[in-house]
N, C-alpha and C positions, 0 to 999 in steps of 0.2 A: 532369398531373392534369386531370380532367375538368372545365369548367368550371363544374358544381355543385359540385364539388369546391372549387377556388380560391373563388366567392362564400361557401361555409361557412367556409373560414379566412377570406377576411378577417373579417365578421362575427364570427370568435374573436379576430382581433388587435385589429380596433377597438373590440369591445363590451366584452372581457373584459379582455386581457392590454395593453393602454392606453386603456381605459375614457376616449376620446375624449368630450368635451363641447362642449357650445356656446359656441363663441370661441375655443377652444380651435386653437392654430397649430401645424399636423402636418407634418414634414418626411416625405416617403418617398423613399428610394431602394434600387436593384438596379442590378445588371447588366441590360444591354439584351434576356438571354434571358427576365427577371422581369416583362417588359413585360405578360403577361396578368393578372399577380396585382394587379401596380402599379394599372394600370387599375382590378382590382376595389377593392383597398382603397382609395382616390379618393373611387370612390362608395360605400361603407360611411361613410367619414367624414363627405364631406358628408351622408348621409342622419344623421346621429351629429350635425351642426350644427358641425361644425370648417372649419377654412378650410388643409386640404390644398395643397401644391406636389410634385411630383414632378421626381425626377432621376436621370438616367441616369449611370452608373460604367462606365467605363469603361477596362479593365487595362492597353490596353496604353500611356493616358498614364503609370499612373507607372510602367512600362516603361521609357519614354524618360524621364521625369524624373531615374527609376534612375541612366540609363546615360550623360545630356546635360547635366543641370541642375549648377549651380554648388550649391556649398556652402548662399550664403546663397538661392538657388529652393528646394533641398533643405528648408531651414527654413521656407518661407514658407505660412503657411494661410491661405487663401481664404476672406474676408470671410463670403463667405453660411456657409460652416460653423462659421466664430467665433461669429456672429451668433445662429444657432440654438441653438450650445449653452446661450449667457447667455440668452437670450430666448426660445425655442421654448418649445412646452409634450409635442411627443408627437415620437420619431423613431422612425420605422419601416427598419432597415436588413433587407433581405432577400441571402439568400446562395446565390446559384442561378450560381454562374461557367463563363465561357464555354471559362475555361483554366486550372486547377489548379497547373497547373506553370508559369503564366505568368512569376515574378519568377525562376525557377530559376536563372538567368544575373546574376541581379542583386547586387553588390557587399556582400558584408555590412557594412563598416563607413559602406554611404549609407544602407543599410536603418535599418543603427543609429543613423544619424544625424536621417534622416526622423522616426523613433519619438520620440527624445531629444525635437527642437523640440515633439510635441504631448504630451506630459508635462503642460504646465499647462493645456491642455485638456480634456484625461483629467480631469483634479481636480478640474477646476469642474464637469464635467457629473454627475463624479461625485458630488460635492458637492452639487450642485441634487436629486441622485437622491433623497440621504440624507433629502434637510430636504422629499421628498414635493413639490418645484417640479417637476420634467420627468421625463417614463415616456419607457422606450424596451426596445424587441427586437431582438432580430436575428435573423432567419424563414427557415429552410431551404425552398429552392425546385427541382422538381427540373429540372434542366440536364443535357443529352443528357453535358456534364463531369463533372459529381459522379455520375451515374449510372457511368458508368466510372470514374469512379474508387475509385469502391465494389463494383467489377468486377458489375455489376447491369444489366440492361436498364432502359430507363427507365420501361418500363411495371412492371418490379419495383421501382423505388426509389421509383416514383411510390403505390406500394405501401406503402413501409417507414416515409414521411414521411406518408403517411395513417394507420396503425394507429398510429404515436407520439406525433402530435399528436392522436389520439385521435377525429380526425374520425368514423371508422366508430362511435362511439355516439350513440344518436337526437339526446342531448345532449352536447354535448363540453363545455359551458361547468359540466353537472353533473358528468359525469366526471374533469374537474381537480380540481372541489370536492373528490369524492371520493379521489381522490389525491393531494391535499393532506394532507386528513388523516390517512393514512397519516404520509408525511410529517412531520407534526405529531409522533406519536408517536414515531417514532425521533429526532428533533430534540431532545425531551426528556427520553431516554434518555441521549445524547450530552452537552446542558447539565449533569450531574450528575457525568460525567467529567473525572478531572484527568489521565492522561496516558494514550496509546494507544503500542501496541508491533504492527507489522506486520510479519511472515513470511510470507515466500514466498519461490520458487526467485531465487539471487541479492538478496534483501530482505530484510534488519533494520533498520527503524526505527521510532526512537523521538522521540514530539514531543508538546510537552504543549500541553494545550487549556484549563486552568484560567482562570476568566478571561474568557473567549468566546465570542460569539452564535454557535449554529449557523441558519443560514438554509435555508429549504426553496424550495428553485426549483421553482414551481406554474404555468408558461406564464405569467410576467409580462414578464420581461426577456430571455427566447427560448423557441421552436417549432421541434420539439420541444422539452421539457423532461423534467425530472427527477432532483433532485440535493441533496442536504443538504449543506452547505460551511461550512466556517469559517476562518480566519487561525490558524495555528499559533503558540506563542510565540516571538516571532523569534529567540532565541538556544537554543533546544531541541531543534532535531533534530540528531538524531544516530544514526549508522550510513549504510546503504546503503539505495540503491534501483534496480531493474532494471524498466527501462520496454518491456514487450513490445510495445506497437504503435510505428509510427514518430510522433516530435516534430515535429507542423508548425505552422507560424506563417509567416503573410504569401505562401504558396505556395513555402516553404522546408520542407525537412523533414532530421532526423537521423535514423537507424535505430539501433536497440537500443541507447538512452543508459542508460549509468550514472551514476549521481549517489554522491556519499559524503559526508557532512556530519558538523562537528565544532563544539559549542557552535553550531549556528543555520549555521553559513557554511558555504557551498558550498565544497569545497576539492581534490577532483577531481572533472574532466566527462569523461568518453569514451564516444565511440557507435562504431560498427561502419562509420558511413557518415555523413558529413555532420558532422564531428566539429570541423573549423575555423568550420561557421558554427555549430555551438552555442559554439562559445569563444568567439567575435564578440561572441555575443548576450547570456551571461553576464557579459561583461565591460563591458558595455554603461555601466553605474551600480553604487556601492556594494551598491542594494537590488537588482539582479538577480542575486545571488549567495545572496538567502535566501529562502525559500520564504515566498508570501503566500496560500497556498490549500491545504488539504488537503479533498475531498471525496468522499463515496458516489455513485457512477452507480446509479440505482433504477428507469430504465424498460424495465421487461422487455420493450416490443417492440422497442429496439433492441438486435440480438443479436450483433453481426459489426462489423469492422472498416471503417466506411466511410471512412478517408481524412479523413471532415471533423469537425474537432476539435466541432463543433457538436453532434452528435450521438454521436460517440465518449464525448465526457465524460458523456453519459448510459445508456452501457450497461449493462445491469442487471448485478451483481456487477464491476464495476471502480472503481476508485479513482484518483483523478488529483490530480496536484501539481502546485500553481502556481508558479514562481519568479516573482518581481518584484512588482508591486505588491498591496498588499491590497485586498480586496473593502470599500467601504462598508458602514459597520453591523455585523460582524464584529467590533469591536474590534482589531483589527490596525494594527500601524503603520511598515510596511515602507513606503515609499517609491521606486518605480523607472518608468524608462519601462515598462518589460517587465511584461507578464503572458502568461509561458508558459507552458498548459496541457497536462500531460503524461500519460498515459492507463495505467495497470496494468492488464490483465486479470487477476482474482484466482478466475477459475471452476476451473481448474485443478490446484488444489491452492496454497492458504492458511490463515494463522488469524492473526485481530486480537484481541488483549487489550485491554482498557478497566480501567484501576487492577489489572493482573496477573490478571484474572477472560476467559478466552474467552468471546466473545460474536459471533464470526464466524469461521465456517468457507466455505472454496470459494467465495465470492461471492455469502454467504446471511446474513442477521445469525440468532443459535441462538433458537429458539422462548421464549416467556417475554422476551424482552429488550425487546420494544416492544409 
């Protein structure tokens, strides 16, 4: 991305989607490829009157952590990341990796173990998030990696994270507003629903929303954005689901998972590929066998499969399901280390009922509904 490019997002991460202030203590970190944005957002936030630190990630420590560390190194989190979560006020994570498939080789049940120990970490930041204490993001960046992996040149991905995040309008910080409220409407369409029925090829399910904030992801808590979500009721779905992109989490992935659920619980998993680490990761906690997310993908510039769940879960006409824990504010109250987001493309050939009334077809919600 051109370097007017990166100083307009930062300027969107810090001005808008963590409305950085004065005294305000801002964590940033990337991968060492994120080093140009890193740099910009620095100085966006000091110009913002925040008191910025920056840090480098890098994969192939827990790599070797993976594949070296003891049990109890496995569990252990490091002070300054404790730190920040109870006391920081803004974290800025950026997602531009240097190796997609870096962990590929790595042990599912350390992965699952690594996850388990920041469980109550997760809680508290999420916690902090709820009660409006600490904002945070996590910022797609394009890396010569996710660019192939998105089979894209970089100067095309560098592309695709431009028109999504909406940079290419005079204003980007007007054009969220205005897509927001879009958003807005279908949100409230949605709050009036007691239970939804989804069909497609290999898909019948059924999960009730009675009950349930739906939330409108408007560029606050990631870039790109765009997504309406809510916490299903934990003991409610039921039937099947057929997940046409591949499952990835932590640079792990399943290909062509099926899911089948009875009263709320997960109760077969099989993928095509990758099929022992989704049992790994399902089996992880009680809660990573019921679903804590059902949600709309609504941003029509991302169109295709890129690999990174970041941007997947925001493809315009897909839908994605969470296993494991629920989303803050949602009403939800699944509990798990896990939160696996998993991606339906519903362009294809589909239809979603809302109280036995169609109200989406093909990856469109039907005119009059919002």
């Amino acid at each position: 991305m051109p370097d007017t490019g990166l100083e307009k997002l930062a300027e969107v991460v810090v001005g808008y989607s963590t409305a950085v202030g004065p005294g305000d203590v801002v964590r940033i970190e990337g991968h060492p490829t994120t080093t140009p944005l890193i740099q910009e957002l620095y100085r966006a936030a000091l110009r913002a009157g925040g008191q910025p630190t920056a840090q480098l990630v890098v994969d192939e420590a827990v790599e070797t952590l993976l594949a070296e560390g003891t049990d109890e190194q496995l569990q252990w989190v490091p002070l300054d990341v404790r730190w920040n979560l109870e006391h920081g006020d803004v974290w800025i994570a950026l997602d531009g990796p240097e190796n997609t498939r870096h962990l590929s080789g790595a042990d599912p049940a350390k992965l699952a173990l690594r996850l388990k120990a920041r469980e109550p970490y997760q809680a508290r930041y999420l916690e902090r998030f709820g009660a409006g204490e600490f904002r945070w993001i996590l910022c797609a960046y394009p890396s010569e990696a996710a660019a192939q992996e998105a089979g894209r040149s970089l100067k095309e991905f560098e592309a695709l994270l431009h028109r999504a995040a909406f940079l290419d309008a005079e204003d980007p910080v007007a054009a969220w507003t205005a897509f927001g409220d879009r958003l807005d409407r279908i949100a409230s369409f949605l709050e009036r629903t007691s239970e939804l029925r989804l069909v497609a090829e290999d898909t019948d399910l059924r999960l009730a929303v009675a009950g349930r904030t739906w939330i409108c992801a408007k560029g606050k808590t990631n870039l790109p954005d765009g997504e309406v979500f809510t916490a299903p009721v934990e003991t409610s779905l039921d039937g099947t689901i057929r997940f046409t992109f591949p499952a990835a989490i932590r640079g792990r992935q399943a290909e062509d998972v099926r899911l089948r659920f009875e009263a709320g619980e997960l109760v077969e998993a099989t993928a095509a590929r990758g099929e022992a680490f989704l049992r790994e990761m399902v089996g992880m906690d009680d809660g990573a066998r019921r679903a804590g997310e059902f949600a709309f993908g609504l941003n029509d510039a991302v169109t295709d499969h890129t690999g990174s769940v970041l941007l997947d879960e925001k493809i315009g006409g897909s839908v994605h399901l969470a296993l494991g824990r629920s989303v803050v504010g949602t009403g939800g109250e699944n509990v798990s280390a896990l939160h696996w987001d998993m991606v339906c493309d519903l362009r294809p050939g589909s239809e979603l009922y809302a109280d036995g009334e169609l109200v989406y077809r093909d990856g469109r919600f039907l005119d009059g509904v919002t």
